[in-house]
C-alpha positions in Angstrom: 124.6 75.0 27.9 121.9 77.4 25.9 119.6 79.2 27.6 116.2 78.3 26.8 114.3 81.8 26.2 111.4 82.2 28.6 108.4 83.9 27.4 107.0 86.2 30.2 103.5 86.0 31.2 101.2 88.9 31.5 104.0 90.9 29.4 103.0 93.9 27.5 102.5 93.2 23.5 105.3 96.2 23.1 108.1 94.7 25.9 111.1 93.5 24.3 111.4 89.7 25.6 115.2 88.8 25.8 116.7 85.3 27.1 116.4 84.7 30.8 119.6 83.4 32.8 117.9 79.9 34.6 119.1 79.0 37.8 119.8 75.7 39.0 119.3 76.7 42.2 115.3 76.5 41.9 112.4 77.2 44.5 109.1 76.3 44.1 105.6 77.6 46.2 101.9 77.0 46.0 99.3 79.5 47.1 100.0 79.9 50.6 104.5 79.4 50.0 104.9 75.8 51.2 105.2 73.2 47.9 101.6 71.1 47.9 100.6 72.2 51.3 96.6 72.8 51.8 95.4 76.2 52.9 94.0 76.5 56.6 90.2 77.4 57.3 91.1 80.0 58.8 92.8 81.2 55.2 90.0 80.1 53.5 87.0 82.2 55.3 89.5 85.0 55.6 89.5 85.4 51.5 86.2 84.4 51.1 85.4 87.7 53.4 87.7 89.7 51.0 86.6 88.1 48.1 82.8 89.1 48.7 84.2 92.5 50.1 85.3 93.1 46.6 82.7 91.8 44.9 80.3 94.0 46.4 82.3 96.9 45.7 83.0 96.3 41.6 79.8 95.7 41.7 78.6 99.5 42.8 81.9 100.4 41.2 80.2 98.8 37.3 76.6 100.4 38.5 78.2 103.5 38.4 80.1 103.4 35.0 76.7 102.4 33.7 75.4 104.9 34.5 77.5 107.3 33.4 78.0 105.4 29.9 74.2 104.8 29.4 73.9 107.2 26.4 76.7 106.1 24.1 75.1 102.3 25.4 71.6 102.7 24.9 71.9 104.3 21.7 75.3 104.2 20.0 77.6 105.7 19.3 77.7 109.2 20.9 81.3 109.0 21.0 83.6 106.8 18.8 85.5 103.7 19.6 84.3 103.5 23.1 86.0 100.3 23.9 90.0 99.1 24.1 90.3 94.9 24.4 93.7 93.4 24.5 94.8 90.8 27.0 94.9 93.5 30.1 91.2 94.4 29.6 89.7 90.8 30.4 86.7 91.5 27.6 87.6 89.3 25.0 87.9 85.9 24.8 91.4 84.1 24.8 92.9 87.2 22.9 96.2 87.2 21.6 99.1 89.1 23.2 99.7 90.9 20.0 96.8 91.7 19.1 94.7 94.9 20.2 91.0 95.6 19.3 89.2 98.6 19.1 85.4 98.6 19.1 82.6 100.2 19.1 79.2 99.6 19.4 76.2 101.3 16.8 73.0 101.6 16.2 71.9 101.6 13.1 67.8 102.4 12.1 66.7 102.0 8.6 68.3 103.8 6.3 71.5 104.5 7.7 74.9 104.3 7.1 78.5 104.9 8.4 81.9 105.5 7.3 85.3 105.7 8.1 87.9 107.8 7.0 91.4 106.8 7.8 94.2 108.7 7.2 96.8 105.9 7.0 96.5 102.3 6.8 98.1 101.1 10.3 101.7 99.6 10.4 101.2 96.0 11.7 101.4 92.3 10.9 97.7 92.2 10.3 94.5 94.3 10.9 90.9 94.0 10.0 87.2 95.1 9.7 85.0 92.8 11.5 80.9 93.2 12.0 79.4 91.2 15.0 75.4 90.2 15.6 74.6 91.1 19.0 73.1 88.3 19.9 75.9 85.3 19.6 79.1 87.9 19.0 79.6 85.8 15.9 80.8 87.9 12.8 78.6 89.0 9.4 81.2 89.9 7.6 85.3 90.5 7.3 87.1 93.4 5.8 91.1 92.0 5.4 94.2 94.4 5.1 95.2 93.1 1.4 91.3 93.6 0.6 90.7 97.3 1.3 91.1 99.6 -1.8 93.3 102.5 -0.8 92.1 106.4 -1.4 94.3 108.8 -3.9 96.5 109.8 -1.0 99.1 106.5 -1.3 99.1 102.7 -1.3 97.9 99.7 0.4 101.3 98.2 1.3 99.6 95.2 2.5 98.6 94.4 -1.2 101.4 96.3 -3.0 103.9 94.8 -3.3 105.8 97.4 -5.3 105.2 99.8 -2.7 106.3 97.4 0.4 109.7 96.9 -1.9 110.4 100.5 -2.0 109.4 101.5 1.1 106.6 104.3 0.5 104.7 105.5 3.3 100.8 103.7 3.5 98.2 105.0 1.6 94.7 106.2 3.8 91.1 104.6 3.4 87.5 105.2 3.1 85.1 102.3 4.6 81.6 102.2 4.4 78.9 100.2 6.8 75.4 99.6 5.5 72.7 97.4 6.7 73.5 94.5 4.0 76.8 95.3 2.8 75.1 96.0 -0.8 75.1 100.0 -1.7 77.9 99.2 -3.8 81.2 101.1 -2.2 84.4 100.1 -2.9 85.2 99.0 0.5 81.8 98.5 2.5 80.9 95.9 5.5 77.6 94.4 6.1 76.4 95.4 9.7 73.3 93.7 10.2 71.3 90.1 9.9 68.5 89.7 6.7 66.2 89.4 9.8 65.9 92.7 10.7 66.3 96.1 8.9 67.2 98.1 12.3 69.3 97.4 15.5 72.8 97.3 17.1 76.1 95.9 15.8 80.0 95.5 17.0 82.6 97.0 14.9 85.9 95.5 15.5 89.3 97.2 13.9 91.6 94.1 14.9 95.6 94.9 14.9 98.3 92.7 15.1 101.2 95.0 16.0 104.8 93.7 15.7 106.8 93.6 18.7 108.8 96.9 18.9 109.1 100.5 20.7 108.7 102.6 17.6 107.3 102.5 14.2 108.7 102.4 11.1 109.9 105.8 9.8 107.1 105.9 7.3 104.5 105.9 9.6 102.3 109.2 10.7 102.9 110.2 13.8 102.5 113.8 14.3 98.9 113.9 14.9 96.9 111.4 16.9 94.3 113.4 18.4 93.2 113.2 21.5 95.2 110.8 22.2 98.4 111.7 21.4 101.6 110.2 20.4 102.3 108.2 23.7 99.1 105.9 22.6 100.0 105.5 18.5 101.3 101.9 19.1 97.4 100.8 19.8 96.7 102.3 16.7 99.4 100.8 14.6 101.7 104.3 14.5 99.1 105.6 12.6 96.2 108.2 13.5 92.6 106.6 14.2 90.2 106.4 11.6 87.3 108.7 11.5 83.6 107.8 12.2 80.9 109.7 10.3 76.9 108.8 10.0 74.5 109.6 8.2 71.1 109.2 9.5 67.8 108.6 7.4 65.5 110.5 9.7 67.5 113.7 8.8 66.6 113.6 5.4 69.3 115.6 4.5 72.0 113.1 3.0 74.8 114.8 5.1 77.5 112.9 6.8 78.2 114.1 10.3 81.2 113.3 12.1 81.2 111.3 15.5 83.6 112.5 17.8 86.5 110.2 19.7 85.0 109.3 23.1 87.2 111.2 25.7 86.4 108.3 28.3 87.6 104.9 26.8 86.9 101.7 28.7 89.9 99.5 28.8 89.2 97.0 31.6 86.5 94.5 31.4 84.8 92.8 34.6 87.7 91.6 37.0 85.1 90.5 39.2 84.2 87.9 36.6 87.7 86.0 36.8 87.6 86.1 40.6 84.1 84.1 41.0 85.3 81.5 37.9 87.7 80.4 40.2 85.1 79.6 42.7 82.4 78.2 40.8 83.9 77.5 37.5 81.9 76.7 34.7 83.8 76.1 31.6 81.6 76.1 27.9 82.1 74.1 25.4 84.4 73.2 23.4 87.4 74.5 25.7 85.5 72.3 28.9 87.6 69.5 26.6 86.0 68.3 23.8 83.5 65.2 23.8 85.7 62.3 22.2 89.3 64.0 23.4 91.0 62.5 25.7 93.3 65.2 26.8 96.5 63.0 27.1 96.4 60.7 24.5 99.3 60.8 22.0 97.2 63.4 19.6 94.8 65.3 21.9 94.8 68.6 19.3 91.2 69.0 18.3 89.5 71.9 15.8 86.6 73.7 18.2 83.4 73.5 16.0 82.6 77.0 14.7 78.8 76.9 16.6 81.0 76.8 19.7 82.8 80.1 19.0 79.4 81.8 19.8 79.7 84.8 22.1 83.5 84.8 21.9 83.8 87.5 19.0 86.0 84.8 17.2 87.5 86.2 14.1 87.0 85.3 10.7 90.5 85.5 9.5 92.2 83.2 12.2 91.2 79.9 13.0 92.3 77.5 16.1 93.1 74.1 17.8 93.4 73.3 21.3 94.2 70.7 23.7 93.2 70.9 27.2 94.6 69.4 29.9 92.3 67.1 33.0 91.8 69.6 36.1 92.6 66.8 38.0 95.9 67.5 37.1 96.1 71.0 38.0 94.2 71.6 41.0 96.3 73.6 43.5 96.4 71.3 46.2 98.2 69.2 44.3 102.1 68.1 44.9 102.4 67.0 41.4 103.1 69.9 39.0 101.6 70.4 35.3 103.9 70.4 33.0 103.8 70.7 28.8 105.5 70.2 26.2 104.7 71.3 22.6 106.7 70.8 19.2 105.9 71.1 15.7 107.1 72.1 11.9 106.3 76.3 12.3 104.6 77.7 8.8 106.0 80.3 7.1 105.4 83.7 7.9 106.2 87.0 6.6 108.8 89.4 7.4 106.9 92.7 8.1 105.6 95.3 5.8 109.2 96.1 4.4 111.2 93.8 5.3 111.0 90.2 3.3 109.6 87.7 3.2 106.9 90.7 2.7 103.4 90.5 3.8 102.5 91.8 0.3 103.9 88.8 -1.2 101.6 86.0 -0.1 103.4 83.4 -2.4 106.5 83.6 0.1 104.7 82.6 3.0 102.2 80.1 4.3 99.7 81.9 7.2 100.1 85.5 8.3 100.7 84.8 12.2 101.2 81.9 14.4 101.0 81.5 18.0 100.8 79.5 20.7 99.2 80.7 23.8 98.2 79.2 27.3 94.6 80.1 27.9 92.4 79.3 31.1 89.2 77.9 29.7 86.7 79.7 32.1 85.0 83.2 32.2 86.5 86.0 31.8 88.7 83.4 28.9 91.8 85.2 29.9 94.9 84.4 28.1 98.0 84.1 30.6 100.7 84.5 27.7 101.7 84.1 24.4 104.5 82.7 22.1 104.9 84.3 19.2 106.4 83.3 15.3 109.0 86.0 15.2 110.2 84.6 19.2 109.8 81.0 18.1 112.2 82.3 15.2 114.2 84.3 16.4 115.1 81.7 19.2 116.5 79.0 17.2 118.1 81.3 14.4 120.4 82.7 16.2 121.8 79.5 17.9 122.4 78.2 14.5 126.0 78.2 12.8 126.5 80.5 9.9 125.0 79.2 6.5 122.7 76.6 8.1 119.4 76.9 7.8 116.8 76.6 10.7 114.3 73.4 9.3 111.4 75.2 11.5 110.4 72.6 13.5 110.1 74.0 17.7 109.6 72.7 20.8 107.8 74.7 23.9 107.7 73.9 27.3 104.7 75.5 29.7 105.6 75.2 33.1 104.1 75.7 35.9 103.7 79.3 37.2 104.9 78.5 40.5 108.4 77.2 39.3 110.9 80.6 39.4 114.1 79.9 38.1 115.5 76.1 37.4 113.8 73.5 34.9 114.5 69.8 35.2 117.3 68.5 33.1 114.5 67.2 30.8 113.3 70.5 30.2 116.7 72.3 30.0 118.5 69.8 27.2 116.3 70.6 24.6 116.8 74.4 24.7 113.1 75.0 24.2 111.0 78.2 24.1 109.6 78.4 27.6 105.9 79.7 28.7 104.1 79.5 32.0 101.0 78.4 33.0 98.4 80.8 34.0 98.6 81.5 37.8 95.4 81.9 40.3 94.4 85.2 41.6 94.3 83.1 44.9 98.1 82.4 45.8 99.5 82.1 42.3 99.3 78.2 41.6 98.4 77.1 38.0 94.7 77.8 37.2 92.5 74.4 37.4 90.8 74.7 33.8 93.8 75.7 31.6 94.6 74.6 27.8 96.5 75.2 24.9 95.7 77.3 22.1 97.3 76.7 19.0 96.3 80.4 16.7 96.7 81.1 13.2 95.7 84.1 11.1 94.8 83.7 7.1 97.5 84.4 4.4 94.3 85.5 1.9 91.7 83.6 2.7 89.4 80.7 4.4 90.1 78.1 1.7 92.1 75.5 2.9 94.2 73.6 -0.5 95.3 74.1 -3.3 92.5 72.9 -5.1 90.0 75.1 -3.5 92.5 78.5 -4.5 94.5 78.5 -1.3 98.0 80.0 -2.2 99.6 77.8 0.3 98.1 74.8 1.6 100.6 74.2 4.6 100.1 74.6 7.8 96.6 75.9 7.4 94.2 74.9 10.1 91.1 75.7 8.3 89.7 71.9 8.6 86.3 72.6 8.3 85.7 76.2 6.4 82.8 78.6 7.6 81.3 78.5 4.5 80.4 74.8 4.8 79.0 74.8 7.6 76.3 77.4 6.0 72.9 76.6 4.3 74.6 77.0 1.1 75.2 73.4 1.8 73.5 70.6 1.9 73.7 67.7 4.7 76.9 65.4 4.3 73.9 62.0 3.9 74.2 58.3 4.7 77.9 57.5 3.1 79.5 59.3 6.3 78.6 56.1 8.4 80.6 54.1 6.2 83.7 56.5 6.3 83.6 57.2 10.0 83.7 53.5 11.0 86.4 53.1 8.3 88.3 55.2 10.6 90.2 56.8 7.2 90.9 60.3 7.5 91.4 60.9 3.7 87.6 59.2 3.3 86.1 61.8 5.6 87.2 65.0 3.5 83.9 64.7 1.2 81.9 64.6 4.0 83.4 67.7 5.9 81.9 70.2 4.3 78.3 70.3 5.2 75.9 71.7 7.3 76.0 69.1 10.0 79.6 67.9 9.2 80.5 64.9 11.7 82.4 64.8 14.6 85.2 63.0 13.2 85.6 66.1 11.0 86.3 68.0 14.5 88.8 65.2 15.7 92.7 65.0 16.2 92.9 61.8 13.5 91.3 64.5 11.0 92.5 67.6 12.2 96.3 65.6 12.7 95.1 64.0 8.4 95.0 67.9 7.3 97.4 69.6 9.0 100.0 66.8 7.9 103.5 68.0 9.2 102.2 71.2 10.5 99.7 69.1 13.3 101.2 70.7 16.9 102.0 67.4 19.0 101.6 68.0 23.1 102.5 65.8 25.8 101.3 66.4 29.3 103.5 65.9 32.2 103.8 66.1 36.2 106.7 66.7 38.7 108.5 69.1 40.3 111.7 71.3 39.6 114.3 69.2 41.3 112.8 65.7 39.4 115.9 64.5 36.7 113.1 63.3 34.9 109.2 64.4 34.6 106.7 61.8 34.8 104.7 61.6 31.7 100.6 61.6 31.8 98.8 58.4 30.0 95.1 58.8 28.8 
């Protein structure tokens, strides 16, 4: 029998994952090593002493770095690109496992503007430029890869193709950041609201960096200062851009250079995940979404974009999720969660050199897809991640030669306290396997978990053909940002009609609006747009040694 490949959890975006031999011989545990069996008092006050232990101490412990960081927090940035988030640093919400973010966080008065010089465009699936508001961490504006105009120095091998066909090395960039985003340089990002001509803004340079050990002989990597070359994966194997200001006040038109910050926070609040598990509180829409019942046969819903406040969402991917009942995952629990996902994967690209090419956006449908299991409570830590090129890779290879893989997948998320054999169920379909996030108390499954289904943009936020999408498949883009501005006006009385119709296809006129409907939100929608590409999950419990798992109705 095939091995089914199992997708660590809490694996490093950089670690090779290779098939896992699965024994048949399996052993199961809850939090305190017995299968189902509650935790004494005595346990309990034991870890609640601990816990409050180490509380108090992370507390002191954040004091401290505030205190020390107050200048470059106060008024930013006295350093450049204070701030690392990936899926280790607990500071961004549900991030991908291949994705990396540097930020940095600047004040800008009236008047002034920053730049970026970059020597080299990174070598990665994806990156991007995004600008955040402060005060609901949604983005202003978007800077893509294929978007940026390249300096004299080379070319923009996300754009060209050309150059992605004969392999030259990447071209640098200059980026400029100005309060609206209308000075008029080639590549320039709006930082701030209309409502206000000074204040603070995020910078986010986003990366999606391919799975490997070592970049592509074209990239840069003999200078990466002061980092060095051990850290040029974060930066996509090439050097990190250059921040310069230039500051009104000064009157002098000069742009000064902002040195790296020696001191880079990498870890967010731990404390945070420990005292979700206590008192959880899960917002909206990943708390499950109003109409969704979690288990029925399509339970995949489109998370409004107002609920994406203070999550520093991007605006080049876009989402569904399912979420499953915490009744069902609660640790005390005998009866295991179990899931299993399939679907019709959209094309992708190759890599920069390597066809399909990501320069080529007629050869593929989305830039990135993923699936990942995500626990739905603060700190919105994401547990692990399955990837395209795994997902790919997987069934390719167990293919004869000359036959050709028809892209449909199926992915099993199992609980994290199950070590080595699946049920015969699980095993016969030789599925990508993930695990549920585990508790920081004991290890069993955490109690507010989902699924997140992730895709990044080929070009765009269009969704269709008819709207100047390249591709329309497998795009996810229900409901676009743009309609959901005041550019347009409110979707009116002939919604009524279509929603209690219950027809999907009447609802597309009225999902673009500034109070689009519900239903526009909803699988039978979501399921209507998505066509083929609509991910399909099925929620089950039961243990390791059960022949069969027993399925969960709605």
């Amino acid at each position: 029998m095939a091995r089914p490949l199992l997708v660590d959890e809490e694996s490093h975006v950089n670690r090779s994952t290779n098939n896992r031999s699965v024994s048949h011989e399996c052993q199961s545990k809850s939090s305190n090593g017995t299968t189902g069996s509650p935790r004494s008092s005595q346990y309990l006050a034991r870890r609640s002493q601990v816990l409050w232990t180490v509380a108090f101490a992370s507390v002191a412990l954040f004091i401290k770095r505030l205190q020390q960081d107050s200048p470059a927090l106060i008024n930013p940035p006295y350093c450049a690109w204070r701030f690392v988030g990936n899926h280790d640093a607990w500071n961004v919400a549900f991030p991908d496992m291949r994705s990396l973010y540097h930020v940095m966080q600047i004040q800008m008065s009236k008047g002034d503007e920053f730049k970026l010089v970059a020597e080299s465009f990174p070598y990665a699936r994806y990156c991007s430029y995004q600008t955040y508001d402060l005060r609901t961490l949604m983005s202003h504006q978007s800077l893509r890869d294929v978007d940026i105009v390249p300096d004299a120095n080379g070319p923009n091998c996300y754009a060209n193709l050309t150059a992605a066909q004969e392999g030259l090395r990447q071209g640098g960039y200059t980026l400029f950041m100005t309060a609206r985003g209308d000075q008029n340089y080639t590549n320039e990002l709006r930082a701030l609201p209309d409502s206000i001509e000074s204040g603070q803004f995020d910078l986010f340079f986003r990366i999606y960096v391919e799975e490997a050990l070592q970049g592509p002989p074209q990239a840069p990597l003999g200078h990466l200062p002061p980092y060095g070359k051990d850290l040029a994966f974060e930066w996509g194997w090439a050097p990190p851009p250059r921040l310069y200001a230039k500051r009104a006040h000064l009157k002098d038109g000069k742009w000064r250079e902002v040195p790296f910050c020696q001191y880079r926070r990498r870890k967010g609040f731990k404390l945070l995940a420990y005292l979700s598990e206590i008192w959880p509180a899960p917002p909206p829409p990943f708390a499950g979404h109003p109409a969704v019942a979690p288990n029925k046969a399509n339970n995949v819903f489109l998370p409004k974009y107002t609920d994406r406040q203070g999550k520093f969402a991007s605006k080049d991917a876009n989402y569904v999720a399912s979420v499953a009942e915490p009744r069902h995952v609660r640790n005390g629990s005998e009866a295991m969660l179990w899931a299993r996902v399939t679907g019709t994967l959209p094309r992708v690209p190759g890599s920069l050199y390597t066809p399909p090419y990501v320069a080529n956006a007629t050869d593929y449908d989305v830039r990135y897809v993923s699936l990942s299991a995500v626990h739905r409570t603060i700190p919105f830590r994401n547990h692990a991640t399955v990837a395209d090129t795994q997902i790919t890779e997987h069934y390719q290879k167990r293919l004869p030669p000359g036959v050709e893989w028809d892209r449909k997948f199926t992915i099993w998320v199992v609980p994290p306290q199950v070590e080595c054999a699946y049920p015969r169920q699980v095993m016969d379909e030789n599925p990508v396997i993930m695990k549920w996030g585990a508790s920081l108390f004991g290890g069993g499954i955490v109690e507010y978990t989902g699924l997140l289904y992730r895709q990044v943009m080929a070009r765009s936020q269009v969704v269709g053909l008819e709207q100047g999408a390249l591709s329309a498949s497998g795009v996810v883009n229900i409901v676009p940002e743009a309609c959901q501005s005041d550019q347009v006006g409110p979707y009116g009385e002939g919604a009524d009609a279509a929603m209690k119709a219950g027809d999907p296809g009447e609802m597309e006129q009225f999902c673009c609006s500034t109070d689009a409907p519900m239903e526009c939100f909803l699988p039978e929608y979501v399921r209507y747009r998505m066509g083929p590409y609509y991910p399909q999950v099925e929620y089950f419990t039961g243990g390791p040694e059960d022949a069969a798992l027993t399925r969960l109705e709605h």
